[in-house]
C-alpha positions as a Markdown table, in Angstrom:
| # | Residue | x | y | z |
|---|---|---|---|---|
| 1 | Unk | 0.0 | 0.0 | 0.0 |
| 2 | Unk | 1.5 | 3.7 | -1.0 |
| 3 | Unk | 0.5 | 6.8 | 0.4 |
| 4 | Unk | -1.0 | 7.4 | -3.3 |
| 5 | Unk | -4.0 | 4.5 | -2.8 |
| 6 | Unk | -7.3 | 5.3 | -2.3 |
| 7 | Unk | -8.9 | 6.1 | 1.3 |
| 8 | Unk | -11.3 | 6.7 | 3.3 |
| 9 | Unk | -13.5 | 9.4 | 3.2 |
| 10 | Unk | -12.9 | 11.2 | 7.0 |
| 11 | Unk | -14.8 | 14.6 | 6.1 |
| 12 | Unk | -18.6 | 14.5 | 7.7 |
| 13 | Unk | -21.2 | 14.9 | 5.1 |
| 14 | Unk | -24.9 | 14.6 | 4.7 |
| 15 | Unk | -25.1 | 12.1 | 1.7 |
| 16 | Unk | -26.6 | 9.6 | 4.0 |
| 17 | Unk | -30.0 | 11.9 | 3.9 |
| 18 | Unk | -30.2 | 11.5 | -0.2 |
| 19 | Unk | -28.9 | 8.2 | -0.7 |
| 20 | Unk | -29.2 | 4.8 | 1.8 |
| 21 | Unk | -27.6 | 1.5 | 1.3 |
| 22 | Unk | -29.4 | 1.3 | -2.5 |
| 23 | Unk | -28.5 | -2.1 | -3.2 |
| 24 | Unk | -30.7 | -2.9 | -6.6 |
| 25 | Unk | -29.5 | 0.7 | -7.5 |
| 26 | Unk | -25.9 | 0.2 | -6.9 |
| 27 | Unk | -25.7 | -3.3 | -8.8 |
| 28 | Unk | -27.5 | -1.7 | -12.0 |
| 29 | Unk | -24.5 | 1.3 | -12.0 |
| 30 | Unk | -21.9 | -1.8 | -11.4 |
| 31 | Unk | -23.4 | -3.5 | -14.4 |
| 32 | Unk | -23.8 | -0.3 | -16.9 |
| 33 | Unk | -21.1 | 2.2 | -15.7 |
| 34 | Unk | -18.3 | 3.2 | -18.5 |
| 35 | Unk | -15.6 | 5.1 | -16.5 |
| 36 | Unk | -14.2 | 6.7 | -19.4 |
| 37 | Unk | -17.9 | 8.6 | -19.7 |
| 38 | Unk | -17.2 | 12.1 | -17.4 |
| 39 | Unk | -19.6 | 12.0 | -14.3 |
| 40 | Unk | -20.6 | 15.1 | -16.2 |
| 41 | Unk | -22.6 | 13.0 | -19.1 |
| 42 | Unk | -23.0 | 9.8 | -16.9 |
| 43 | Unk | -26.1 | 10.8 | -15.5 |
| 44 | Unk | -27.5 | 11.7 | -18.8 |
| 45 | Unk | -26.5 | 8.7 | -20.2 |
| 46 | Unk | -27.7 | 6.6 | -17.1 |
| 47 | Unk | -30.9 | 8.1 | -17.7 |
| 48 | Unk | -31.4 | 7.7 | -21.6 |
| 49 | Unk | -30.5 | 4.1 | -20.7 |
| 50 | Unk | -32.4 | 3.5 | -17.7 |
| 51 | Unk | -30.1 | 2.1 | -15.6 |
| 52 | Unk | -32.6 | 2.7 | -12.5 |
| 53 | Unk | -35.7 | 1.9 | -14.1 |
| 54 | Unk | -38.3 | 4.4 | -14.5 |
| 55 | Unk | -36.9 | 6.8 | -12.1 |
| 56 | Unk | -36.7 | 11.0 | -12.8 |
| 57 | Unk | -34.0 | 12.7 | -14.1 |
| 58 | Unk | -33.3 | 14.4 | -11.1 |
| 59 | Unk | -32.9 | 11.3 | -9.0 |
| 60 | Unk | -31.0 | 9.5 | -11.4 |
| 61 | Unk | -28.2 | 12.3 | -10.9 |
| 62 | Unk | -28.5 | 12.1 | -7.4 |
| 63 | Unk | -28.1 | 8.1 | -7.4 |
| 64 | Unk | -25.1 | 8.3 | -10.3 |
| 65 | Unk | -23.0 | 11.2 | -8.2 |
| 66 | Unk | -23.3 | 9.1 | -5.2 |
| 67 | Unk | -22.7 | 5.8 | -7.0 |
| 68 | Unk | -19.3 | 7.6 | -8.2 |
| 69 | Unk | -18.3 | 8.4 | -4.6 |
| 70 | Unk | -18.9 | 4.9 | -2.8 |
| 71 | Unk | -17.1 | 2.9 | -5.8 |
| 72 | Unk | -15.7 | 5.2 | -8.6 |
| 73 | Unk | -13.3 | 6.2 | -5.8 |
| 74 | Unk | -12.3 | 2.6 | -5.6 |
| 75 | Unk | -11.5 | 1.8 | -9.6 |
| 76 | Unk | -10.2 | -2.2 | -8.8 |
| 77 | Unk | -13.2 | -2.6 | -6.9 |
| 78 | Unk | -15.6 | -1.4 | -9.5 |
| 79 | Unk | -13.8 | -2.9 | -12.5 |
| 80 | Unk | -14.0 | -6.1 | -10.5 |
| 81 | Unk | -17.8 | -5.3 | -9.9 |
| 82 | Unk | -18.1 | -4.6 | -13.3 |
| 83 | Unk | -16.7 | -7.9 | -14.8 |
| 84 | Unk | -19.1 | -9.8 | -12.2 |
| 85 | Unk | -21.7 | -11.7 | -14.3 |
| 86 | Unk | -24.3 | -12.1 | -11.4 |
| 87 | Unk | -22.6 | -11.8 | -8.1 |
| 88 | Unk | -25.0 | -13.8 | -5.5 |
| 89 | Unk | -28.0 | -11.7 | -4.3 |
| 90 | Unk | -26.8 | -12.5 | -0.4 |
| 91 | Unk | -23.2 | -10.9 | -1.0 |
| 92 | Unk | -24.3 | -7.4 | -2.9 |
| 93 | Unk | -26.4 | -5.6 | 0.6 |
| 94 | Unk | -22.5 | -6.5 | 2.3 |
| 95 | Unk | -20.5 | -4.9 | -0.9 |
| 96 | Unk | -22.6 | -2.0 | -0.5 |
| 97 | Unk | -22.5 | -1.8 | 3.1 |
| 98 | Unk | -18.4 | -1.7 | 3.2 |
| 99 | Unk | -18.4 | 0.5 | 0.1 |
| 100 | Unk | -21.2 | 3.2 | 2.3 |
| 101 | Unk | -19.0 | 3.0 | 4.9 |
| 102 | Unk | -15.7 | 3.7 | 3.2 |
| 103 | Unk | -17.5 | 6.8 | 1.8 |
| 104 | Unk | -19.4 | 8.0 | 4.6 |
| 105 | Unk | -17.5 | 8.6 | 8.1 |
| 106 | Unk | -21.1 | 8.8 | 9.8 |
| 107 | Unk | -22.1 | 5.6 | 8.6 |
| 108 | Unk | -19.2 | 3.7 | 9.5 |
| 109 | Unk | -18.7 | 5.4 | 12.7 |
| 110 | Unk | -22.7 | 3.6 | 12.8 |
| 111 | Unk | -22.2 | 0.6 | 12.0 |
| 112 | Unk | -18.6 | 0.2 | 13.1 |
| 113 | Unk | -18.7 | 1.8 | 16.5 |
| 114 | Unk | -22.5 | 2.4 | 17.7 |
| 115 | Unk | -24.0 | -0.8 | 17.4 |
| 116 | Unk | -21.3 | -3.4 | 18.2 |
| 117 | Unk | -21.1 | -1.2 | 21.1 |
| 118 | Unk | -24.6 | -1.6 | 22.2 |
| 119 | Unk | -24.1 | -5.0 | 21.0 |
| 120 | Unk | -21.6 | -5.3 | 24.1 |
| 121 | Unk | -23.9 | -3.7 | 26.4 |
| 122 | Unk | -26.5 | -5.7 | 25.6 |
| 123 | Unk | -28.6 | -3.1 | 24.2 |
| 124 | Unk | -30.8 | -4.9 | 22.0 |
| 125 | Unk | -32.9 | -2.3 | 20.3 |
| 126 | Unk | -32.8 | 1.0 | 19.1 |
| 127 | Unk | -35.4 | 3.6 | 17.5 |
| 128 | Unk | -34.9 | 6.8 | 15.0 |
| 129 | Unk | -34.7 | 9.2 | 18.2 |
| 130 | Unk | -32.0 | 7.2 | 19.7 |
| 131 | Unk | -30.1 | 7.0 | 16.8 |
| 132 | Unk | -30.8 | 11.2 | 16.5 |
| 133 | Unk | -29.7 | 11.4 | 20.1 |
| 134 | Unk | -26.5 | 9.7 | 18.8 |
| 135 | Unk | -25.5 | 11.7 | 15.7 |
| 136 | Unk | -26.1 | 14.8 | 17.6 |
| 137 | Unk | -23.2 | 13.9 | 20.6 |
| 138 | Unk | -20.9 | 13.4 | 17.6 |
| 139 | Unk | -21.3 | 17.5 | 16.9 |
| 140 | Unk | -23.5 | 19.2 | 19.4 |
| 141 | Unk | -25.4 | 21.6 | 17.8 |
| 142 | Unk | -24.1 | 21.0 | 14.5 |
| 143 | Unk | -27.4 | 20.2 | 12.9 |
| 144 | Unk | -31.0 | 20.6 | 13.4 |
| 145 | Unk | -33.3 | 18.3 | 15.4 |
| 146 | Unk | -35.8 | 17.7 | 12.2 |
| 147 | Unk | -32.1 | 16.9 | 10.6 |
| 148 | Unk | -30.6 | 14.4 | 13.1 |
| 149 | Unk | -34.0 | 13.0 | 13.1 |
| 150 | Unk | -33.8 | 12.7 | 9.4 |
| 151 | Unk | -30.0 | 10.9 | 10.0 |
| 152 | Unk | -32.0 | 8.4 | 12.2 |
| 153 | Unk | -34.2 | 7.5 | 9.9 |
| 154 | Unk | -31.9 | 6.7 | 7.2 |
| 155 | Unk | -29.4 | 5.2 | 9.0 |
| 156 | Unk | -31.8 | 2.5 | 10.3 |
| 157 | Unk | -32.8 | 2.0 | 6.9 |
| 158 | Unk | -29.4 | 1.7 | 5.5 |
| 159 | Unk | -28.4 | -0.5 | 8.3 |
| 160 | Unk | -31.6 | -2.8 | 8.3 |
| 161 | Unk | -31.1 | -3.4 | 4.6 |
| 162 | Unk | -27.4 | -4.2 | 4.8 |
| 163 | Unk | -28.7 | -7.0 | 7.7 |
| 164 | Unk | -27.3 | -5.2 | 10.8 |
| 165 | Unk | -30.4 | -4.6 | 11.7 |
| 166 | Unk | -33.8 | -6.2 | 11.9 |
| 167 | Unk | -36.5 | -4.8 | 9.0 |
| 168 | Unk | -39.5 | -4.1 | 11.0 |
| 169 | Unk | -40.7 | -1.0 | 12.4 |
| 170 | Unk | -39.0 | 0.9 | 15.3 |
| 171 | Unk | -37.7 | 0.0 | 18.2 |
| 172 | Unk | -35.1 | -2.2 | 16.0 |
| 173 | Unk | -33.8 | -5.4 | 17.3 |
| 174 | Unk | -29.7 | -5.6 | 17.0 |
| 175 | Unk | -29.1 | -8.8 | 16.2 |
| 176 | Unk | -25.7 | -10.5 | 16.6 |
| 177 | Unk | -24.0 | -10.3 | 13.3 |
| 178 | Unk | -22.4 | -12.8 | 10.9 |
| 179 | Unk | -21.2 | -11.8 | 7.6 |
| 180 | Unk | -21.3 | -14.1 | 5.0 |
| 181 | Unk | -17.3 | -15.5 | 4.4 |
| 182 | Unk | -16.9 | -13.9 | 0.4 |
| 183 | Unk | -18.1 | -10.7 | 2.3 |
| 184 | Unk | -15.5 | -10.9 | 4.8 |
| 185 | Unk | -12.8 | -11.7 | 2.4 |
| 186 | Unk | -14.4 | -9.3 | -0.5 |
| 187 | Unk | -13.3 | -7.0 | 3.0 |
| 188 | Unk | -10.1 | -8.2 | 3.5 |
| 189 | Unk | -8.8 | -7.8 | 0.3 |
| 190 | Unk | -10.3 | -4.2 | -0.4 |
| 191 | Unk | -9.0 | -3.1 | 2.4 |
| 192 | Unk | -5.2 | -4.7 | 1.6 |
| 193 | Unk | -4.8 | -2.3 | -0.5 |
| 194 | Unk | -6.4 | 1.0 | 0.7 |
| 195 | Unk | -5.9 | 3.8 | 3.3 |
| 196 | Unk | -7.9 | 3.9 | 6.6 |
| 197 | Unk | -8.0 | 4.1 | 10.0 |
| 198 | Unk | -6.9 | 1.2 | 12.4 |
| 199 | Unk | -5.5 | -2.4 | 12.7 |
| 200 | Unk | -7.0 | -5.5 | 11.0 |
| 201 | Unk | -9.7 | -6.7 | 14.1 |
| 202 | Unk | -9.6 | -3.4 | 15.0 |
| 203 | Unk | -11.5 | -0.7 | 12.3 |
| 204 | Unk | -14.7 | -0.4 | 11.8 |
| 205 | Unk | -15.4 | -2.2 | 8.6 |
| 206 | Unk | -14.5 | -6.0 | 9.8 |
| 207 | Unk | -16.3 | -5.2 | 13.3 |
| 208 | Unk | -19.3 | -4.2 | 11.5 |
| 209 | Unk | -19.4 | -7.9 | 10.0 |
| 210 | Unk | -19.1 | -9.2 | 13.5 |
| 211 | Unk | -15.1 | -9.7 | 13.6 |
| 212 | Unk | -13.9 | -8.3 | 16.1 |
| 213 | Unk | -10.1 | -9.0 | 17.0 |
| 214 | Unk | -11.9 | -11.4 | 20.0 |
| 215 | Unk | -14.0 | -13.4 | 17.2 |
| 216 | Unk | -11.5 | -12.7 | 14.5 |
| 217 | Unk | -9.8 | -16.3 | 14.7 |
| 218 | Unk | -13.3 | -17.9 | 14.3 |
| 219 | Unk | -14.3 | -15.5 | 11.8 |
| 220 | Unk | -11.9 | -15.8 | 9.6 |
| 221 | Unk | -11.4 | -19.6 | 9.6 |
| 222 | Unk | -13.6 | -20.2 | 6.6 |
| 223 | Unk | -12.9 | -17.4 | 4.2 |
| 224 | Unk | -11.8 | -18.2 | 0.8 |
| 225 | Unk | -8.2 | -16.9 | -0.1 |
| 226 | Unk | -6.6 | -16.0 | 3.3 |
| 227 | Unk | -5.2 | -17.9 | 6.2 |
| 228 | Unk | -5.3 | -16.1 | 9.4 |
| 229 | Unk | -3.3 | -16.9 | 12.6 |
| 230 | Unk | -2.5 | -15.4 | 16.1 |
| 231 | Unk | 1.0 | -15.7 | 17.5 |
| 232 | Unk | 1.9 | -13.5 | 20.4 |
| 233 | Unk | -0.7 | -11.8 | 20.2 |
| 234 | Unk | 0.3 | -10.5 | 16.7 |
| 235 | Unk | -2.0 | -11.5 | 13.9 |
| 236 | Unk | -0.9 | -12.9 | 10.7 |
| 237 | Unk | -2.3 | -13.4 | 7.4 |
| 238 | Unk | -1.2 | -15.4 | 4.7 |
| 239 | Unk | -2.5 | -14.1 | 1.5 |
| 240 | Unk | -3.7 | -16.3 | -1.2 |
| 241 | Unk | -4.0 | -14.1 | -4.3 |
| 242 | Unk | -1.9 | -11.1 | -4.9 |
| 243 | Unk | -4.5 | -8.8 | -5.1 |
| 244 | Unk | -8.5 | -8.1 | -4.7 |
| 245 | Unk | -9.0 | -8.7 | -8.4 |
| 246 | Unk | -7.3 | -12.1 | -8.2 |
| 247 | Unk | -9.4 | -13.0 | -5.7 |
| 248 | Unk | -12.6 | -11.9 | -7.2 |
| 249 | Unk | -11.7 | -14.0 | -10.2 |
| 250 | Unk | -10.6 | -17.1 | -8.4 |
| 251 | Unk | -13.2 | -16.8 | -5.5 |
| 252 | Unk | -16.5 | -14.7 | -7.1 |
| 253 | Unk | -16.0 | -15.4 | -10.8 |
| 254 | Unk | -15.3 | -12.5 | -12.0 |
| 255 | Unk | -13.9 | -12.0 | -15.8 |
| 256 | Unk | -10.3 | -11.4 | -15.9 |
């Protein structure tokens, strides 16, 4: 990893309000996108084309500009996502999840840090005003109630569809969490080669799949392409491909 590969977004923003997890949404743009069409004309073209179905003008922009942040900012990921045939329903909520969350420091401070901790506390459920209450310790005062209200709202949703979260109406049961293994190792190796914040067991993207370094050894014991010990107290992990693309061809089927 150089100090030139892609990162995290760290810079709070509000594009959780215009644009949750969007899962159907997000595998049409995978399937359609040409990356050598400006973001300028993409929304135009996505339109015309209609890549999103029979929505308006005005939300197909909103859907293609945020599409462009969560994965155009990741090109080996989306060229992999692009070359994917039909990648199995049950795997695209997580890709979408870990790609909100490298995109969105509010989200991933969510569902990296909030929940496993109620999780720990054995706080089982949560509601829209709870989750408002949250987001406005983070920055007191920074936004409005109707607006940290709104942040609840979405949130949840995002959350609930990515399967951190129960789908029925508030309060929200937190259920105990386990990630699929491709989503794990669809994690692993996008992270390999990117910039964030912490240690593996320790960041907010493998804890939000339930690996945590305490369930790390057991998480990772069945995930295709790595081999993951503990010695000293020092993790290891033996990679199997050489990069996330390898992987995706080897593991998801991906076209070379």
């Amino acid at each position: 990893m150089t100090d030139g590969a892609p990162a995290e977004v760290t810079i709070m923003h509000t594009g959780i309000l215009r644009c949750t997890l969007a899962t159907d949404d997000s595998y049409a743009y995978w399937r359609n996108v040409d990356l050598e069409v400006p973001l300028e004309r993409r929304a135009r073209t996505a339109f015309a084309e209609r890549w999103f179905g029979l929505k308006s003008e005005a939300r197909v922009d909103t859907l293609v500009r945020n599409m462009a942040q969560r994965f155009d900012a990741f090109p080996e990921a989306l060229t992999l996502l692009h070359g994917l045939k039909s990648p199995p329903a049950t795997l695209r909520p997580w890709i979408c999840h870990l790609h909100t969350q490298l995109s969105d420091p509010l989200y991933r401070r969510f569902t990296g840090e909030y929940l496993p901790q109620r999780r720990a506390q054995g706080l089982r459920s949560l509601d829209r005003d709870t989750v408002a209450r949250w987001v406005d310790s983070l920055e007191p005062g920074r936004w409005s109630v109707i607006t940290c209200r709104k942040f609840g709202t979405n949130l949840i949703a995002t959350a609930a569809e990515a399967g951190l979260l129960d789908n029925r109406r508030d309060p929200r049961e937190v259920p105990a969490v386990k990630a699929p293994e491709k989503a794990l190792g669809y994690a692993l190796y996008l992270l390999r080669a990117l910039r964030f914040a912490g240690t593996l067991g320790d960041d907010p993207y493998l804890r939000s799949l339930g690996a945590d370094r305490s369930s790390l050894p057991l998480a990772l014991e069945r995930v295709p392409g790595v081999t993951y010990r503990r010695l000293g107290g020092v993790d290891e992990v033996d990679w199997h491909y050489p990069s996330l693309t390898a992987w995706g061809v080897q593991v998801l089927g991906a076209e070379a």
